[in-house]
C-alpha positions as CSV (number, residue, x, y, z in Angstrom):
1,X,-28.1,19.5,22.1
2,X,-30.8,18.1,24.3
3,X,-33.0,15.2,22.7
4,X,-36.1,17.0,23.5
5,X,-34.2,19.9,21.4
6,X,-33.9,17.8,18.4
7,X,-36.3,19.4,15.7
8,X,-34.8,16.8,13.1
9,X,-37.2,14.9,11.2
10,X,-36.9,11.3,12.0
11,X,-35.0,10.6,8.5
12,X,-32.7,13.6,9.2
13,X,-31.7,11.3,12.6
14,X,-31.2,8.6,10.1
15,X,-29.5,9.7,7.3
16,X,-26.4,7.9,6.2
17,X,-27.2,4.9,8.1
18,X,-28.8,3.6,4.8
19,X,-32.6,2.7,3.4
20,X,-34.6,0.2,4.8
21,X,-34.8,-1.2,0.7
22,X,-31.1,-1.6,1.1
23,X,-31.1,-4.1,4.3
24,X,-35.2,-6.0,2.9
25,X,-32.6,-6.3,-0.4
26,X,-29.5,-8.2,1.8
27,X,-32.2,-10.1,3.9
28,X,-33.5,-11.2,0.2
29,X,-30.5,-11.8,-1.8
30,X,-28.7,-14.1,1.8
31,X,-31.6,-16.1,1.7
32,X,-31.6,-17.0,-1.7
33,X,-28.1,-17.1,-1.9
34,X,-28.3,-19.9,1.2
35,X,-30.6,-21.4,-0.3
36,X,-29.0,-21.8,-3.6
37,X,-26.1,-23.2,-1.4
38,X,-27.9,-26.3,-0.2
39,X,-28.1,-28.3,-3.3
40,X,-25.2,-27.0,-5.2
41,X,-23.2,-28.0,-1.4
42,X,-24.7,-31.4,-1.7
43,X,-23.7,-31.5,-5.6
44,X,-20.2,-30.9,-4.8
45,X,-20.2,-33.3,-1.6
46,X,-21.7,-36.0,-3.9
47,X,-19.4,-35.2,-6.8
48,X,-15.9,-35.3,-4.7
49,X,-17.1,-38.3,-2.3
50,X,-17.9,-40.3,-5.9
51,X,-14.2,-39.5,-7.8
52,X,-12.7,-42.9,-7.5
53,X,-9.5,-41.0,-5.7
54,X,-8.2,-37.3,-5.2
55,X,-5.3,-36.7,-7.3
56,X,-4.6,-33.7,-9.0
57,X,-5.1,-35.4,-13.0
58,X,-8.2,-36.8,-11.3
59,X,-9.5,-33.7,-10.5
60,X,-8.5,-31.9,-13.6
61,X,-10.2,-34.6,-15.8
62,X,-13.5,-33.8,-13.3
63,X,-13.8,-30.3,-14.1
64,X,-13.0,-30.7,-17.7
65,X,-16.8,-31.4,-17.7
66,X,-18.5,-28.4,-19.0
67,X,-21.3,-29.4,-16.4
68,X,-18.7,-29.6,-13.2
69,X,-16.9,-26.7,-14.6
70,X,-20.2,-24.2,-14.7
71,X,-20.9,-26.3,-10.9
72,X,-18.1,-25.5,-9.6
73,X,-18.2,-21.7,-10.8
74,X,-21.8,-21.1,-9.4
75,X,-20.6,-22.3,-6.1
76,X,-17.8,-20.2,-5.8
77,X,-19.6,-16.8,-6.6
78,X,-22.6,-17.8,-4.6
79,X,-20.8,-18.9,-1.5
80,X,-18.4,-16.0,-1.5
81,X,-21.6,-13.5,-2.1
82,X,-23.2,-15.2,0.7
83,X,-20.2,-14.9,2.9
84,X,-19.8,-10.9,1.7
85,X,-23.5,-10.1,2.9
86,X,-23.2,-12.1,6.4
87,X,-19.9,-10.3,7.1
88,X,-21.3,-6.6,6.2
89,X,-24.2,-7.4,8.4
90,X,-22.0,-8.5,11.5
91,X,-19.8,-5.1,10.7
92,X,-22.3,-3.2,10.7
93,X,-24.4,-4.4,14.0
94,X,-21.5,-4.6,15.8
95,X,-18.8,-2.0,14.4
96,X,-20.1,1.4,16.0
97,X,-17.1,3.5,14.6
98,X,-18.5,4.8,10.8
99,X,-15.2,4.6,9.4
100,X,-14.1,1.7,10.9
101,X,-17.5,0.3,10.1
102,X,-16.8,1.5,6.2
103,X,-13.4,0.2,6.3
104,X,-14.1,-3.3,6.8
105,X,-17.3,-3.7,4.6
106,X,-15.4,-2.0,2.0
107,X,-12.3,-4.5,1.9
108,X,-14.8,-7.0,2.3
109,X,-16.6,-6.2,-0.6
110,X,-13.0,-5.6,-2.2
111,X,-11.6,-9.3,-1.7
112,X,-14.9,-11.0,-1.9
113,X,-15.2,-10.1,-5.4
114,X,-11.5,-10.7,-6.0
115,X,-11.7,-13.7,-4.7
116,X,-15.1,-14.4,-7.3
117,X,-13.0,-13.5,-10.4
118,X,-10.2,-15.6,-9.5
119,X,-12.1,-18.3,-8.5
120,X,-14.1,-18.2,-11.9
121,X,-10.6,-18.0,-13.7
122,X,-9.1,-21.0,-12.0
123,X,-11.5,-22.8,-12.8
124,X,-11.9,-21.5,-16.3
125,X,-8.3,-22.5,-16.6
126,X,-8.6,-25.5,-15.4
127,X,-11.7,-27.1,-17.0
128,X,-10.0,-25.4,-20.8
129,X,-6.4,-26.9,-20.2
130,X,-3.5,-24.9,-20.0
């Protein structure tokens, strides 16, 4: 088929390559999300280069602070759901194979959030005792 014999609509040529509300919502949520990274990044700079040394019961006793502990959590999820949406964006500008493309946002997706709730549980586990 010829392109001056395409009688699609112009959303029938777009279809399945998602809504324009799904990538205004990404733009959004990485922005905030990098932005949300800057001071928690320098709390957690500022927090480790204060400890008076880096030892494990150190550490421990550091996010046994219910303050440190929450910290610690919102930097995790935030940093991992800004990695997740910087990653699906790469795949899909520069992945041109559909399932490929799916593939790789999917385990993406899969081990970012994995990696949230274990994150969250470590340091759960951590900050509660054993």
């Amino acid at each position: 088929m010829s392109a001056s014999n395409d009688y699609r609509s112009p959303l029938a040529k777009v279809k399945g390559l998602g809504r324009s509300s799904d990538a205004t919502r990404f733009f959004w949520v990485q922005k905030l999300t990098a932005i949300a990274l800057i001071p928690l990044t320098l709390w957690l700079c500022y927090s480790i280069a204060t400890l008076p040394e880096l030892t494990y019961e150190v550490l421990i006793a550091w996010l046994k602070s219910p303050f440190n502990a929450v910290m610690a959590s919102l930097f995790t999820v935030v940093s991992l759901k800004h990695g997740m949406i910087g990653m699906q964006v790469i795949f899909e500008d520069y992945i041109h194979t559909h399932s490929l493309r799916f593939g790789a946002i999917l385990f993406t997706k899969l081990l970012s959030y994995f990696m949230m709730a274990l994150g969250v549980y470590s340091i759960l586990r951590l900050s509660l005792g054993n």
